[in-house]
C-alpha positions as CSV (number, residue, x, y, z in Angstrom):
1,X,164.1,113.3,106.5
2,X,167.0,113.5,104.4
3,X,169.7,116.3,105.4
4,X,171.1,117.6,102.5
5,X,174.1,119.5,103.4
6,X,176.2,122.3,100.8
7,X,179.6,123.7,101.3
8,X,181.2,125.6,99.0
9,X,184.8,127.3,98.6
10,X,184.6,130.3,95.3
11,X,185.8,133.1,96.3
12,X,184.7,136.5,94.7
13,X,181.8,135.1,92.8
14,X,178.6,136.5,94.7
15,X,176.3,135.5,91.4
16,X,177.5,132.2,91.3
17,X,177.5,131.2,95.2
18,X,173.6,133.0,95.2
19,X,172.8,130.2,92.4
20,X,173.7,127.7,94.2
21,X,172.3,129.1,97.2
22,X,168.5,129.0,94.8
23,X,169.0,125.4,93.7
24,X,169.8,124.1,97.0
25,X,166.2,125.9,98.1
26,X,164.6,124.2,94.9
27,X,166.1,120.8,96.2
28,X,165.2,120.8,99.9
29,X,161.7,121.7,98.4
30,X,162.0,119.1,96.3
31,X,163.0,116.4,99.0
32,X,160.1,117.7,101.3
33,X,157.3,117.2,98.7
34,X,158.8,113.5,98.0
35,X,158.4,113.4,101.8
36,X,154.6,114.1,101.8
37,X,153.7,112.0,98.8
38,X,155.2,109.1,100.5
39,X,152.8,110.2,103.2
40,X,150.0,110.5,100.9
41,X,150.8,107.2,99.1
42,X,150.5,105.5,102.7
43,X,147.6,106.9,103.3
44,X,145.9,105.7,100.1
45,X,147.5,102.6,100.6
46,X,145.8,101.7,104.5
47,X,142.5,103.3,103.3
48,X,142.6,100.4,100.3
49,X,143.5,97.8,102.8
50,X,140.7,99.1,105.0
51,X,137.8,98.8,102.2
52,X,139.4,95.1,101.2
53,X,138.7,93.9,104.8
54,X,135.1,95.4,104.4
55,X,134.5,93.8,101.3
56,X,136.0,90.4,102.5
57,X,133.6,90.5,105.5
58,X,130.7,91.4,102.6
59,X,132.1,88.0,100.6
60,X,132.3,86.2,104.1
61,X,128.7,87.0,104.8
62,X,127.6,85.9,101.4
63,X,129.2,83.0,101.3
64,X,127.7,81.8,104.8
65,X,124.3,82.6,103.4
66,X,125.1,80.2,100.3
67,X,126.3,77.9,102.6
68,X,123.3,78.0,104.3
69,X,121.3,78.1,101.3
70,X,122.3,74.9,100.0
71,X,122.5,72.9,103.2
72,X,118.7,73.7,103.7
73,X,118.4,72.4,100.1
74,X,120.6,69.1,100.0
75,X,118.7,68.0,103.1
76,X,115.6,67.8,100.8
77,X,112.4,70.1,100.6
78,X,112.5,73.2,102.2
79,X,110.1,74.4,104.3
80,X,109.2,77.7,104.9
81,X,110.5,78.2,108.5
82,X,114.1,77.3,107.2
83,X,113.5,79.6,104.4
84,X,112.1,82.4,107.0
85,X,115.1,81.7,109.2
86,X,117.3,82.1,106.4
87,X,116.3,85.3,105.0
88,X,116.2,86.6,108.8
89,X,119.4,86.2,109.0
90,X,120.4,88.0,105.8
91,X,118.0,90.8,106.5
92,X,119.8,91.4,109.8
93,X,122.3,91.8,108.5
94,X,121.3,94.3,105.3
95,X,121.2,97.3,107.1
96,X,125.0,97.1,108.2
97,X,126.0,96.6,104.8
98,X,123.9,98.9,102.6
99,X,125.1,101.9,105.7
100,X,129.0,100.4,105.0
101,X,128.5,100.8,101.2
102,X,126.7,104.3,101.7
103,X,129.6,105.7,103.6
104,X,132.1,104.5,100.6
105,X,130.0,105.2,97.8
106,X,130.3,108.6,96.4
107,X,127.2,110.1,95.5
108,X,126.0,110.6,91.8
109,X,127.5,113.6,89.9
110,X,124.0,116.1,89.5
């Protein structure tokens, strides 16, 4: 943190060096709440970064399933054991992601 240092030559003027002494409070107050916003801000900040690499892991999984999806379907008919196979896989998978957006899903206002 910042120092902030104040030195100040009056002489005779009590009122005056007690003013100064308030607003050099009010500033070091001032300089420590810029200190924890900054702190907040970071915070917010790697909690955002943190939900971005859960959704990119959510768009990774979906894309592997439409890859999947239309590799099944360019190789001609499906049958059902690709199909099966296919939906296993996502299924497996369903659970993780419906707990993941649970925990970051505030609940309904009642």
């Amino acid at each position: 943190m910042n120092a902030i240092h104040y030195h100040t030559h009056h002489h005779g003027d009590a009122a005056c060096a007690a003013k100064l002494d308030e607003i050099l409070t009010l500033v070091k107050g001032l300089s420590a709440q810029g200190v924890l916003l900054m702190a907040t801000l970071q915070q917010i900040l790697t909690e955002v970064q943190a939900e971005t690499t859960a959704v990119d892991g959510l768009i990774k999984l979906l894309d592997g399933v439409k890859a999947q999806l239309s590799a099944a379907l360019a190789a001609g008919p499906l049958d059902q054991a690709t199909v099966d196979q296919i939906f296993a896989a996502v299924t497996a998978e369903k659970q993780k992601v419906v707990d993941a957006l649970a925990a970051n899903v505030a609940p309904p206002a009642a």
